[in-house]
PAGUGU-898952 format. One line per field, with one value per residue: z, x, y of N, C-alpha, C, O, CB in turn; residue number from 1; residue in one letter. Coordinates in steps of 0.1 Angstrom, whole numbers, plus 2048, in hexadecimal, padded with zeros to 3 digits. Glycine has a CB too. Layout:
! residues N
n.z: [Z ...] $
n.x: [X ...] $
n.y: [Y ...] $
ca.z: [Z ...] $
ca.x: [X ...] $
ca.y: [Y ...] $
c.z: [Z ...] $
c.x: [X ...] $
c.y: [Y ...] $
o.z: [Z ...] $
o.x: [X ...] $
o.y: [Y ...] $
cb.z: [Z ...] $
cb.x: [X ...] $
cb.y: [Y ...] $
num: [NUM ...] $
residu: [A ...] $
This chain:
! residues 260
n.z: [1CB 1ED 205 226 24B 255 271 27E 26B 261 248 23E 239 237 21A 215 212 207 1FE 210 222 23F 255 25C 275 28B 28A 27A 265 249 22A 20E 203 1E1 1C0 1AB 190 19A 195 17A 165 14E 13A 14B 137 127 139 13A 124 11E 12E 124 10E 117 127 111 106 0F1 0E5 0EF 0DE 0C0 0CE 0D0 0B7 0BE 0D5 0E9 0FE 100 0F0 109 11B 11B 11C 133 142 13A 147 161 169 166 179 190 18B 18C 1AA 1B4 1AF 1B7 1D3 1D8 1E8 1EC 1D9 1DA 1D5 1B8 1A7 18C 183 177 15D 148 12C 11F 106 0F0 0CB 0D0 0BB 0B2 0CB 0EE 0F4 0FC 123 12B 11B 111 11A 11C 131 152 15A 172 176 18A 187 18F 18A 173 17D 18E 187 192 18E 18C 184 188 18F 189 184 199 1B1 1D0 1C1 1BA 1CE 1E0 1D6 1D1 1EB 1EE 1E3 1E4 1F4 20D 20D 1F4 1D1 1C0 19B 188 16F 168 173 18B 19A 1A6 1B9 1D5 1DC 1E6 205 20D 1FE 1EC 1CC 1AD 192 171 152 134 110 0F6 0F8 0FC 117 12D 134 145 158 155 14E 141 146 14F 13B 124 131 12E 10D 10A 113 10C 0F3 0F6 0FE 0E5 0D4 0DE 0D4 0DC 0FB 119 12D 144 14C 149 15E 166 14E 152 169 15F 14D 15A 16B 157 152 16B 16A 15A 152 15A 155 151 14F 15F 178 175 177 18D 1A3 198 19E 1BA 1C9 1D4 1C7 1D1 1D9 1C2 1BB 1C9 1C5 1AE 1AD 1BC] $
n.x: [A65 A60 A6F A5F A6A A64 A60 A64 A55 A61 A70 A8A AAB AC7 ADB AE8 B01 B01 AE1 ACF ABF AC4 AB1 AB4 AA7 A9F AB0 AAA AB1 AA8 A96 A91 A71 A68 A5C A44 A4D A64 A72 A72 A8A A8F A96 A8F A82 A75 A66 A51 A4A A3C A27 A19 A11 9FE 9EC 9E5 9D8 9E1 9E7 9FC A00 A05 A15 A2E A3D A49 A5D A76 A7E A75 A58 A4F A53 A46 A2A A27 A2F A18 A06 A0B A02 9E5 9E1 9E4 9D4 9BE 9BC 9BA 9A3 997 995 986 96F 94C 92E 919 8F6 8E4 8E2 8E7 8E6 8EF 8F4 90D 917 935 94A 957 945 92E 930 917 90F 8FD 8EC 8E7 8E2 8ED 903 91E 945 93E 943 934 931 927 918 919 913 916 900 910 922 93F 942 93E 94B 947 953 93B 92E 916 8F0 8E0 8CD 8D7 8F6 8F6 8EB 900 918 90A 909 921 92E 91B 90A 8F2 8D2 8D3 8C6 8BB 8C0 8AF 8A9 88E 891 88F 8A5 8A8 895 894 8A0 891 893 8AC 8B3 8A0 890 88E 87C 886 870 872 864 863 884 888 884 865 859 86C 87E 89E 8B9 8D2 8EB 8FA 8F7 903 91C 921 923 93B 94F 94C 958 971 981 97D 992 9A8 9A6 99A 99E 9AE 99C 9A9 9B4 9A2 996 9AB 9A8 98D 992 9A0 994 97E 98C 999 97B 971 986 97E 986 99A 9C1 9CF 9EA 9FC 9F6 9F7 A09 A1A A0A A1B A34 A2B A26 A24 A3A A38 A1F A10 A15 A09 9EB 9EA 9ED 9D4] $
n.y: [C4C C4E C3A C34 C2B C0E C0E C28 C38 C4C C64 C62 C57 C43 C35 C14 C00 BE6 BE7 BED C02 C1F C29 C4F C59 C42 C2E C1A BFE BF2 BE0 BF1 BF7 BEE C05 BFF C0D C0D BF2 BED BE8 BFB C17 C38 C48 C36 C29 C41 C47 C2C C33 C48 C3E C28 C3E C4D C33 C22 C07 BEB BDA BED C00 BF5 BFA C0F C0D C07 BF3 BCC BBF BAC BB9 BD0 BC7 BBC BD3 BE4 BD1 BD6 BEE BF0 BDF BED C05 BF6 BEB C07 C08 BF8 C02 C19 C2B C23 C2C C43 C55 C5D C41 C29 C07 BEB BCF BBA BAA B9E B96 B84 B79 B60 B45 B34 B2B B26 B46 B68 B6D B54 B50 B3A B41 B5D B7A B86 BA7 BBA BD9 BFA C1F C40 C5E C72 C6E C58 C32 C11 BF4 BCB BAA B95 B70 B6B B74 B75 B7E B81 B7E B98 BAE BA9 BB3 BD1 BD8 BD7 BF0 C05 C1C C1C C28 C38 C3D C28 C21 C07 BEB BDA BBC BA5 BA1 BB4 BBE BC1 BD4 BEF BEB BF7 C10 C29 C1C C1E C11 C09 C0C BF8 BFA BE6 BED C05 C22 C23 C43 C58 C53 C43 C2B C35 C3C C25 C17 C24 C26 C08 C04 C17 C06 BF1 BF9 C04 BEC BE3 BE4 BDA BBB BA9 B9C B89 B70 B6E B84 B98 BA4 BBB BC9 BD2 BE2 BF8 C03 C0C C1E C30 C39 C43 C5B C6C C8B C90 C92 C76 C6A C76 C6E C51 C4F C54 C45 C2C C32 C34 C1A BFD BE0 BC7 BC2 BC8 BB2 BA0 BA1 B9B B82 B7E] $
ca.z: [1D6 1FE 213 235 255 25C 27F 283 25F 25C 237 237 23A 230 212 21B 202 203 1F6 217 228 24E 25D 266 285 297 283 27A 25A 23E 21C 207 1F7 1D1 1BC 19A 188 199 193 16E 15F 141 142 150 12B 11F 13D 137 117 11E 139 11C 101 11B 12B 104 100 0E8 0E8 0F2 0CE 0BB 0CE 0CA 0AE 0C4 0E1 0E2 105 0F8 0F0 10E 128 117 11D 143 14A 13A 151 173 166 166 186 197 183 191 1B1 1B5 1A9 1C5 1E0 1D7 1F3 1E9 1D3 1DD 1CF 1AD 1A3 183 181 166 15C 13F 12A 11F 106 0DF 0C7 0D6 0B4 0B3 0D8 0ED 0F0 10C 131 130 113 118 118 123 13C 154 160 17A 17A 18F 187 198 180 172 183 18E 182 197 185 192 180 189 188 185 182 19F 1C2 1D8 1C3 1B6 1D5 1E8 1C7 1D2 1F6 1EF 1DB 1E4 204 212 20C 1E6 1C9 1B4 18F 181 163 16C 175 196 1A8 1AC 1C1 1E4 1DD 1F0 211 20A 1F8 1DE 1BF 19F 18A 161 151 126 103 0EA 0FC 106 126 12E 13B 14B 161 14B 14E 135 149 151 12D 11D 134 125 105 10F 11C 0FE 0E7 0FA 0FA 0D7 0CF 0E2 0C7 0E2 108 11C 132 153 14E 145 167 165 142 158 173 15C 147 168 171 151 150 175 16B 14C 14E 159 14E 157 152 16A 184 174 179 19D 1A5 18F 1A7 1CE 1C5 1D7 1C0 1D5 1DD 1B7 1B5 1D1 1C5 1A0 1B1 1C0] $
ca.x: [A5E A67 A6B A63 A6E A59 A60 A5C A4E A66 A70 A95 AAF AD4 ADC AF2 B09 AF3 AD6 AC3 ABD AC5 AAC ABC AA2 AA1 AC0 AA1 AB8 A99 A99 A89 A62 A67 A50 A45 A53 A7A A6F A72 A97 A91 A9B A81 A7E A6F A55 A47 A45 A32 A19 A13 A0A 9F4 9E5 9DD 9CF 9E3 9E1 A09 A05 A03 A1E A39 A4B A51 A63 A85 A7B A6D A4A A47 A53 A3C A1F A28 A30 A0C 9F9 A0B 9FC 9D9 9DB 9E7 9C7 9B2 9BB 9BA 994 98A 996 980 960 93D 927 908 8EB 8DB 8E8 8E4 8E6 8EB 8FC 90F 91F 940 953 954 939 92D 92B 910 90F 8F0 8EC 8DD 8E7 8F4 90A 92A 94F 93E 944 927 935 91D 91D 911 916 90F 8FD 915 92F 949 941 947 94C 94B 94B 931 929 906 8E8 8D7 8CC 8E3 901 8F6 8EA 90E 91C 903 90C 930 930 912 908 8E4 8CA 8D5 8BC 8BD 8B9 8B4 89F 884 893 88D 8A9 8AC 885 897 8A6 888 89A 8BD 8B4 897 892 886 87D 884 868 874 85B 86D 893 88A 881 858 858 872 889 8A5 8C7 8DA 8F6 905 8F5 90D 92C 927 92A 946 959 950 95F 97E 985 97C 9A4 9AF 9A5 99A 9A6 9AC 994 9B2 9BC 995 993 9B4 9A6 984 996 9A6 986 97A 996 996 974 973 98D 97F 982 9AB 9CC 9D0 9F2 A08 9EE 9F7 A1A A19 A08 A22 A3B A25 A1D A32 A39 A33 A10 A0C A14 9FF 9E1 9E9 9EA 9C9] $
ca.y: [C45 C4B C2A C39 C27 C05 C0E C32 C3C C5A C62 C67 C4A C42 C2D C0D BFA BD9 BE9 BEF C0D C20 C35 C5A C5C C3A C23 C06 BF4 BE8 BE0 BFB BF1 BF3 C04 BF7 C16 C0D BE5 BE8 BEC C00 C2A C3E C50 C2B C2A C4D C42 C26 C35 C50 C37 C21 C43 C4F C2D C1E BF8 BE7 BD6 BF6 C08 BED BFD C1E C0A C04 BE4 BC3 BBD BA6 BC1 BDB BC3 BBC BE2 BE8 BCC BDA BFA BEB BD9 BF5 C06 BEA BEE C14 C0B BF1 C0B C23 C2E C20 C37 C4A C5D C58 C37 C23 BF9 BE5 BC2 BBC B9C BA0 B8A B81 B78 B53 B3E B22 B26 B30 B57 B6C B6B B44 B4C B38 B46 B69 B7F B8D BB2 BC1 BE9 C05 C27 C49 C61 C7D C69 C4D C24 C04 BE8 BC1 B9F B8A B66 B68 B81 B72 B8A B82 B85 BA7 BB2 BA8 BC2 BDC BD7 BDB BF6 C0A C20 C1B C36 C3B C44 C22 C20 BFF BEA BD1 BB6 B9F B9F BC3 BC2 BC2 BE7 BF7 BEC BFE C1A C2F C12 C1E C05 C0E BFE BF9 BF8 BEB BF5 C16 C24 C2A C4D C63 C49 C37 C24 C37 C3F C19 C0E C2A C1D BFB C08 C1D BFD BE4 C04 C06 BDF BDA BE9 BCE BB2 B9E B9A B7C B71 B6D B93 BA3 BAD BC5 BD2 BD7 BE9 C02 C08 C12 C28 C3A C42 C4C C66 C70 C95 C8F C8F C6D C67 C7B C67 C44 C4F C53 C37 C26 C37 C2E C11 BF4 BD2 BBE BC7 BC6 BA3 B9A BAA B98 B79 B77] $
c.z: [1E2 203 21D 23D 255 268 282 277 25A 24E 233 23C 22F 225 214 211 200 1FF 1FD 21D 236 24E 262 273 28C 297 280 26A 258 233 218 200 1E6 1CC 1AB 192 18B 196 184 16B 152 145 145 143 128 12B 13E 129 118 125 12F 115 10B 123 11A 0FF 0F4 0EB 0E1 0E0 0C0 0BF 0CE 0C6 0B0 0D4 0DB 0F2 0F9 0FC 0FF 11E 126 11F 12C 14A 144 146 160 173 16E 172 192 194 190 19F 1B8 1B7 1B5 1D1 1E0 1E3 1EA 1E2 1DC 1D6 1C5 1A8 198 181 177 167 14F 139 120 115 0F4 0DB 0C8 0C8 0B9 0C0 0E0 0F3 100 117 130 127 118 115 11C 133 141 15D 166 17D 182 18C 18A 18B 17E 17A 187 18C 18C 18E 18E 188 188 187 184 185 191 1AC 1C6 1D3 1BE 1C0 1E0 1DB 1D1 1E1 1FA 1E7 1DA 1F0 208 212 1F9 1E0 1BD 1A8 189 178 16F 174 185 19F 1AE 1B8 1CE 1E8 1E6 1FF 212 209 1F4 1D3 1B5 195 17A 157 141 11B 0F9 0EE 0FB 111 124 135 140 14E 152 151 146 139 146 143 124 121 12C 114 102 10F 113 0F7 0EB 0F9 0EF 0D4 0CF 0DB 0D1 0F4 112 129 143 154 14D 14E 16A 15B 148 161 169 154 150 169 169 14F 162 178 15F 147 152 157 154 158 15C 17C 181 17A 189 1A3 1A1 1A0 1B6 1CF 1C8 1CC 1C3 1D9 1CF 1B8 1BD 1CC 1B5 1A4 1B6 1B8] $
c.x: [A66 A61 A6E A68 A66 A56 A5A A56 A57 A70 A7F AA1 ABF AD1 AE9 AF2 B03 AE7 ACC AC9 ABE ABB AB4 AB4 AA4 AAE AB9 AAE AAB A9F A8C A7E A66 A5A A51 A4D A61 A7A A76 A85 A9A A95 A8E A7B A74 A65 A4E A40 A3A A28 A18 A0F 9FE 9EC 9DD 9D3 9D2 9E8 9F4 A0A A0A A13 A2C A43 A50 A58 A6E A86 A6F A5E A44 A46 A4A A2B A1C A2A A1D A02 9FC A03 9EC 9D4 9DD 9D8 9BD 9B1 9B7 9A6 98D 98B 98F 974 951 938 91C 902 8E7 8DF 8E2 8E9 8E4 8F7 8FC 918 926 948 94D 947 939 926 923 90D 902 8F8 8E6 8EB 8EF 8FA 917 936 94B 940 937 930 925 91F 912 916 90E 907 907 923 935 943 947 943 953 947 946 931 91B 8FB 8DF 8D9 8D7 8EE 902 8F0 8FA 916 912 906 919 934 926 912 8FE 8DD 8CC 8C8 8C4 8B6 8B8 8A8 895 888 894 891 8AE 89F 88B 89B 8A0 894 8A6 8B8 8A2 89C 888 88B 879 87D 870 869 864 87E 894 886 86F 85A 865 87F 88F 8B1 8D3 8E8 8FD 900 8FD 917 92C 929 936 951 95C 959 96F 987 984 98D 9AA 9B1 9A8 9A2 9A3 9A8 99B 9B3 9B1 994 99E 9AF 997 988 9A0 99B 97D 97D 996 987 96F 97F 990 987 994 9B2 9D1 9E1 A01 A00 9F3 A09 A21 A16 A10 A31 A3A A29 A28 A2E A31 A26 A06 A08 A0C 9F3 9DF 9EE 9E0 9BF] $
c.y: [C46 C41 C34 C2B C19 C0A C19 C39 C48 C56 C62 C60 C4D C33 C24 C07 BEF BDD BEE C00 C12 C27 C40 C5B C50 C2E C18 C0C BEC BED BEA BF5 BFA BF4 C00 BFD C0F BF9 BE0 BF0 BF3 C0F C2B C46 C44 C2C C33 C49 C3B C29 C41 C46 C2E C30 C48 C40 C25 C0E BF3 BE7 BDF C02 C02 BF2 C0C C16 C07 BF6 BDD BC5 BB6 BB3 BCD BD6 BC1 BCB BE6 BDD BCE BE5 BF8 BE4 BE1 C03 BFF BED BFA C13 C02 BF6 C11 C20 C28 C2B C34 C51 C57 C4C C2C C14 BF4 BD7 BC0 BB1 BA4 B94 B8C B7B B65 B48 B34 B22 B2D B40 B5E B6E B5D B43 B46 B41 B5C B6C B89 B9B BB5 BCE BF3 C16 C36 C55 C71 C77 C5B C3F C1A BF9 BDA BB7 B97 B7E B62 B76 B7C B7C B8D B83 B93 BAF BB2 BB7 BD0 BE2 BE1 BEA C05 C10 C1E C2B C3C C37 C37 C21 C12 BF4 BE0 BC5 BB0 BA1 BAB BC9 BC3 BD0 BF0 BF8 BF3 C0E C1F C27 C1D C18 C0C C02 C01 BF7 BF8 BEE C03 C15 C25 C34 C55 C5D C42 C36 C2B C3A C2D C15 C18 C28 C12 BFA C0E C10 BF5 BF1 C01 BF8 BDA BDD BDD BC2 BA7 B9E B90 B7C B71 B7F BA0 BAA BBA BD0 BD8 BE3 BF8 C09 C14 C1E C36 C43 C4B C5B C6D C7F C98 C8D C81 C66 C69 C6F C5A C45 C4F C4B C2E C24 C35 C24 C05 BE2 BCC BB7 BC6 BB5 B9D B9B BA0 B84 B6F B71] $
o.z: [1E4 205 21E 237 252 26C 286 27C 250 24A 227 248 226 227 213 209 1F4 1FC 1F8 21D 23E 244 26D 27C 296 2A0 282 266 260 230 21D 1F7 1E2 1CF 1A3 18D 182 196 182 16E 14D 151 144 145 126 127 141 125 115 123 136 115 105 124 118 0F7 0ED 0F5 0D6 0D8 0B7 0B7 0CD 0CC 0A9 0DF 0CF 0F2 0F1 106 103 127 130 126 131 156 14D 14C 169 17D 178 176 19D 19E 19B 1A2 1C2 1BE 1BA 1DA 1EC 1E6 1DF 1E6 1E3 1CD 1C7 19D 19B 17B 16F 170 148 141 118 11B 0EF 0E3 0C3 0C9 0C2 0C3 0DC 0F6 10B 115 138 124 123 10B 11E 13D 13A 168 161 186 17F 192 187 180 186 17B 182 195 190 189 193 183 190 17B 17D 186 192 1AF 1C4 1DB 1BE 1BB 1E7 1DD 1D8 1E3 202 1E5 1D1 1F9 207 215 1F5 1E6 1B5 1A8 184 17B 17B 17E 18D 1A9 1B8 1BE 1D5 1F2 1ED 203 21E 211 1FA 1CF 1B6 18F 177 155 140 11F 0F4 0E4 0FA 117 119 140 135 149 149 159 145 130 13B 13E 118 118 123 10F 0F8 10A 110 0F9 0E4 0F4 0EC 0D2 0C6 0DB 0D1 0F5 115 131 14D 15F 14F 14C 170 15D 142 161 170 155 14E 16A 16D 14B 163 183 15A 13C 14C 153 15D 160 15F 187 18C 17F 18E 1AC 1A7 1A7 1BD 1D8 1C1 1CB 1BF 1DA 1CE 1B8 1B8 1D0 1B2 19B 1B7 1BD] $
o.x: [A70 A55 A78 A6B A5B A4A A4E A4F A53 A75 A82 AA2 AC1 AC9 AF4 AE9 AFE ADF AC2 AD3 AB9 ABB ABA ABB AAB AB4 ABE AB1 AA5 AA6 A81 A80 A67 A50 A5A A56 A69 A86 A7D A8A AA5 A97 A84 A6F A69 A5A A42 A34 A2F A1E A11 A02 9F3 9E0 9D1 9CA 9C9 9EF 9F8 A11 A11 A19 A36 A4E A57 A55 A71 A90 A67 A5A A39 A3D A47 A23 A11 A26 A16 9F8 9F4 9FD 9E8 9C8 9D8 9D3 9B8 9A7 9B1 99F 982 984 98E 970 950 93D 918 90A 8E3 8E3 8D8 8F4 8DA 8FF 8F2 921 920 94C 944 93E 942 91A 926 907 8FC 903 8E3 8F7 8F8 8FB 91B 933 954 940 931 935 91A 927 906 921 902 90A 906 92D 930 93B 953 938 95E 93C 94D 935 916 900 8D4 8E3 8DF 8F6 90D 8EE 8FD 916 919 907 91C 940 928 919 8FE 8E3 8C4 8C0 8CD 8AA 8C3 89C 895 880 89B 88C 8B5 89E 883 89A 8A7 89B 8A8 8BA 899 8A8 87D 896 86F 880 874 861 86B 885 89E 885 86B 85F 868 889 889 8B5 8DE 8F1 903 909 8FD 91F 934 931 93C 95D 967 965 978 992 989 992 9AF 9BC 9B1 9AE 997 9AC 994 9B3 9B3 992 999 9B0 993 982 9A6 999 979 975 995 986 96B 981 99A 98C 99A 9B1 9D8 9E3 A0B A06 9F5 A11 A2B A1E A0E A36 A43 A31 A32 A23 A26 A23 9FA 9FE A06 9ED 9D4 9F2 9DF 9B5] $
o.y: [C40 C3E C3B C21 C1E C0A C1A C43 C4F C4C C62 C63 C55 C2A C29 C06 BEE BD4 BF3 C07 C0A C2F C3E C5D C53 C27 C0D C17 BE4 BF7 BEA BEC C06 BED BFF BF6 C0C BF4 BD6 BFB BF2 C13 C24 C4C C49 C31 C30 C49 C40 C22 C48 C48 C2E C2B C47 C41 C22 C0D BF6 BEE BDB C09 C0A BF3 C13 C1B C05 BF0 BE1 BCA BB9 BB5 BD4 BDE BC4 BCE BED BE2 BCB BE7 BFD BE3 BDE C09 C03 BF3 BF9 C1B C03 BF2 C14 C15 C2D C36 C2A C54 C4B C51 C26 C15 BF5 BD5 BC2 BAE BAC B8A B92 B79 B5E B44 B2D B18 B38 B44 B58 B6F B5D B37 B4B B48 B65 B65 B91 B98 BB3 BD1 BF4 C17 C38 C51 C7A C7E C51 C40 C1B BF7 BDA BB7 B91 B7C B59 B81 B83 B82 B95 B87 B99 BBA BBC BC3 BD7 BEF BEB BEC C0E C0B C2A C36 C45 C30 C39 C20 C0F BF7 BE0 BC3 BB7 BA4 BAD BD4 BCA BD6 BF7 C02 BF5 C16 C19 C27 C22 C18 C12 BF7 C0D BEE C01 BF0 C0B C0A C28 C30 C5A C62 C3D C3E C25 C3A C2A C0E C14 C27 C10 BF2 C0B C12 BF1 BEE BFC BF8 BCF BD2 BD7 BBD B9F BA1 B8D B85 B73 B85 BAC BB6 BC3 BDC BE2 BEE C01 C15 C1F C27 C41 C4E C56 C62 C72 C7F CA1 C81 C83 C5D C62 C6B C54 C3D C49 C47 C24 C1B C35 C23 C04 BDC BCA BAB BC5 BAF B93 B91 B9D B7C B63 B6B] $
cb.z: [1D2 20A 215 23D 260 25D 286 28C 262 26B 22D 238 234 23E 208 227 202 210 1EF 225 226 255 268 25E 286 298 291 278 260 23F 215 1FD 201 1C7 1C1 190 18D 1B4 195 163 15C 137 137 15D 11F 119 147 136 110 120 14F 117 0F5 127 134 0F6 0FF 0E1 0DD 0FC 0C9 0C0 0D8 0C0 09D 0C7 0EA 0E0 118 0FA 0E3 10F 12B 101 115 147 141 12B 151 17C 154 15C 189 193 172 190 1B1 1A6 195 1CA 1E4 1C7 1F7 1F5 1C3 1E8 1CC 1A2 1AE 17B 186 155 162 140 127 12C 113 0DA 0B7 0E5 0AE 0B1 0DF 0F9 0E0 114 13B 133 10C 117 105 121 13C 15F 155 185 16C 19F 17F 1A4 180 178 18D 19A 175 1A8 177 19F 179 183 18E 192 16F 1A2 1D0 1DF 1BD 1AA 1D6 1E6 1AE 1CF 1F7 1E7 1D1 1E1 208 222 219 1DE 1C6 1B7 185 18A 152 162 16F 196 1A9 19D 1C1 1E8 1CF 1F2 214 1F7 1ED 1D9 1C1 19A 190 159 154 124 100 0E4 0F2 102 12D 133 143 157 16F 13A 149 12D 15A 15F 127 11D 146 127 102 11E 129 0F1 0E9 107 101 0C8 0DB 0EC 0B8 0D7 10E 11A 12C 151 13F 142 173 161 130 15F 17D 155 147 171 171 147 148 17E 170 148 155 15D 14F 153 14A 16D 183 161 173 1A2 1A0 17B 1A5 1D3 1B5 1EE 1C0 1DB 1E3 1AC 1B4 1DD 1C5 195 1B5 1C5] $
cb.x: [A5A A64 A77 A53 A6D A5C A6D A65 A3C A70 A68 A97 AA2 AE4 ADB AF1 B19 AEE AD2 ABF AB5 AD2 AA7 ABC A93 A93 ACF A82 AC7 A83 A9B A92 A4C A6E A49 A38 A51 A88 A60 A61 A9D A84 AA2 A83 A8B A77 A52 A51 A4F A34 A1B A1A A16 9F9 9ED 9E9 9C7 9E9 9CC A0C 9F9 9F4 A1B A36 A47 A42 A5E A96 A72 A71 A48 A4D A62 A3A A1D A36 A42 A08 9F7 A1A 9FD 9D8 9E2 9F9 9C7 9B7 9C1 9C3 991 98B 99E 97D 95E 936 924 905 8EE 8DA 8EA 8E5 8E0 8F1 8F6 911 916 944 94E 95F 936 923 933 91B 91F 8DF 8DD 8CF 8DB 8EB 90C 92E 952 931 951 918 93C 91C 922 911 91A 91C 8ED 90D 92E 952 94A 944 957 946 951 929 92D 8FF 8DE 8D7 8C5 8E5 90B 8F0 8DE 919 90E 8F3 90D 938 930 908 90A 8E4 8D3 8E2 8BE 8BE 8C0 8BC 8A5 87E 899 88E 8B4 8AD 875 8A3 8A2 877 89D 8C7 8BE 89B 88A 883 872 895 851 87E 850 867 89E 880 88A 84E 851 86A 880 8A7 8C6 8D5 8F6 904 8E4 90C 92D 91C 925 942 954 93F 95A 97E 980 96F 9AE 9AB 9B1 9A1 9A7 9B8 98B 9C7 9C9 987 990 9C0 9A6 97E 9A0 9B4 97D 97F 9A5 99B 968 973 997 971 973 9B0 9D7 9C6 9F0 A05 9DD 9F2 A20 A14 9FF A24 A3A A15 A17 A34 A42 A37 A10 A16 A21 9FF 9E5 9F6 9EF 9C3] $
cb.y: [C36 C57 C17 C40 C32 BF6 C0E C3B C41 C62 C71 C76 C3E C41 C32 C06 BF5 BCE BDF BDF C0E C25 C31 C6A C61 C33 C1E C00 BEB BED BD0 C02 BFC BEA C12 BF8 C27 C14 BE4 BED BE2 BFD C3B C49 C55 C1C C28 C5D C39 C1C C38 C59 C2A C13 C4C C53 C34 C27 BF1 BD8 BCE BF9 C0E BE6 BFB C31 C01 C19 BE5 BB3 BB3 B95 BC6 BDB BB8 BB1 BF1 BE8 BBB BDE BFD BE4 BCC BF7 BFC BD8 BE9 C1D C04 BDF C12 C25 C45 C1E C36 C53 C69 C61 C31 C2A BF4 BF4 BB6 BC7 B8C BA1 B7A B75 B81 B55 B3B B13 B2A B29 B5B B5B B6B B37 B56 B2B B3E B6E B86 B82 BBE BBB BF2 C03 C22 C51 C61 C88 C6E C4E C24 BFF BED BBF B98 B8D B5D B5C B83 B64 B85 B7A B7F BAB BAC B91 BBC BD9 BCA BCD BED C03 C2B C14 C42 C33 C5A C18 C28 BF9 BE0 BCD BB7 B97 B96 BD0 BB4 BB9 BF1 BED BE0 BF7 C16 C40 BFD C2C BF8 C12 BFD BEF C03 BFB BF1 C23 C34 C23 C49 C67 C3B C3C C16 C42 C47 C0A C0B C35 C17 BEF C0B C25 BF6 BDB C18 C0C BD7 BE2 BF4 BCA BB5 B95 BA7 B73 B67 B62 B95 B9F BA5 BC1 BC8 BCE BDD BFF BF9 C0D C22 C38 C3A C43 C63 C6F C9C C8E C99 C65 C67 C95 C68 C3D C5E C59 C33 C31 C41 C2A C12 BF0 BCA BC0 BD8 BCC B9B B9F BBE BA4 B7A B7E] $
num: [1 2 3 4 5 6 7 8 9 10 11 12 13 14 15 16 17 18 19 20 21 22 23 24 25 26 27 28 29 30 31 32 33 34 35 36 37 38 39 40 41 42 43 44 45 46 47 48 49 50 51 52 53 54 55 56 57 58 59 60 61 62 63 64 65 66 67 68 69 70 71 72 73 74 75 76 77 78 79 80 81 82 83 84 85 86 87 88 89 90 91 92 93 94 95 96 97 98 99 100 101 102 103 104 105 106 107 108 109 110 111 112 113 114 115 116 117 118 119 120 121 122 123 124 125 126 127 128 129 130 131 132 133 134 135 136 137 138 139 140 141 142 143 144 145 146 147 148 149 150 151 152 153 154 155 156 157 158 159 160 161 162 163 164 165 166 167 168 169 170 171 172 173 174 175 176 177 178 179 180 181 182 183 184 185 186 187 188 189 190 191 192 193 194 195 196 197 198 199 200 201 202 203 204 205 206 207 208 209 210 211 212 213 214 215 216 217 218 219 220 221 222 223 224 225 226 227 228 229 230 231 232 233 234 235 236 237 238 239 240 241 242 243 244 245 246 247 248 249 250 251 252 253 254 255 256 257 258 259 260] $
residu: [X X X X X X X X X X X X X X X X X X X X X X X X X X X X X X X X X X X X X X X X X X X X X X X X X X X X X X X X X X X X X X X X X X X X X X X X X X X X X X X X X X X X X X X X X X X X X X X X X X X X X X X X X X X X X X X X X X X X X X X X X X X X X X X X X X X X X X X X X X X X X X X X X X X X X X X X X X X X X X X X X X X X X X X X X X X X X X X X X X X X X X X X X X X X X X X X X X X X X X X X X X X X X X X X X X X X X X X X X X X X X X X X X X X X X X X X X X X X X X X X X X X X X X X X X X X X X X X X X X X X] $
């Protein structure tokens, strides 16, 4: 990772015995932005390691007994991973064109408790996805207009080709965009128009979280944000990419970000 200049941004700087840094072009004296990668104290053999077993997908608990850091530093170098993930994922530009809508509850099987939309202890994910292409993903507190219209807002461009089921609070669409409304018989489609794209992500997403054997309801939105990430980069090697990011990517900015 190059710390440029604060002052004048230029890339190439002396190294001073207290730890901070000179500028070769203007002489500004700053302390260097750490990035996650030089953050953690282990060799660099054990974090390749680990950004290979979380790019294959293999779940901390599982890879344990091939580390030679503790369990807890395995589990904290996998959730900077994910927030660093997360974030990568709420920068992203708004989608356009064919676009598919859908809402989706999230969470264990709700003994004794009621069912539906007003189950408790669930989570309501709200998704849009383009067809043939990239996923946004937001939790929700409710299914009502206005907060899935603020979602569509945020995340959408005007003039897009919306897909989405019957339901009410999607009737304002006309104004924005092209709505076509997917009528169902039974949980199919009637005719031609269907959802199948975001109702194949949410299968996709429960699959990938079942591994997990559960994940806690403070940290879902990291395990959302990487869900995300990998399927918007399905068709790439994703780990030389996690690694770099790993490598940009200032602490500090992490912890801020995992603070909100």
């Amino acid at each position: 990772m190059k710390n440029r200049c604060p002052q004048c941004n230029f890339g190439r700087s002396w190294q001073l015995q207290d730890g901070r840094k000179k500028c070769r072009k203007c002489g500004k004296v700053f302390t260097p932005k750490k990035s996650i990668w030089n953050h953690y104290r282990i060799s660099n053999k054990e974090k390749k390691k680990l950004v290979e077993y979380f790019s294959l997908g293999v779940p901390v608990y599982r890879a344990r007994f091939r580390l030679s850091c503790s369990l807890k530093t395995a589990e904290k170098f996998y959730r900077d991973i994910r927030m660093v993930l997360t974030m990568q994922e709420q920068a992203q530009e708004p989608l356009q064109g064919a676009l598919e809508m859908d809402e989706a509850l999230f969470g264990g099987k709700n003994k004794g408790g009621k069912r539906g939309w007003g189950a408790q202890r669930k989570i309501l994910v709200f998704g849009i996805i383009k067809r043939n292409g990239k996923v946004r993903l937001s939790i929700v507190p409710n299914r009502r207009r206005h907060t899935l219209l603020q979602e569509i807002i945020k995340h959408t461009k005007p003039g897009s080709l919306y897909y989405t089921d019957d339901y009410k609070a999607y009737a304002s669409l006309p104004l924005r965009g092209d709505h076509v409304v997917v009528h169902k018989v039974k949980g199919k489609p009637k005719g031609r128009d269907h959802v199948n794209g975001i109702e194949g992500f949410w299968s996709y997403a429960k699959n990938w979280l079942y591994q997990y054997r559960g994940v806690h309801k403070k940290f879902f939105h990291l395990y959302l944000g990487e869900i995300s990430f990998r399927f918007n980069h399905r068709e790439e090697d994703i780990l030389p990419y996690i690694t770099r990011l790993l490598q940009e990517t200032d602490y500090e900015k992490v912890r801020e970000f995992g603070t909100e």
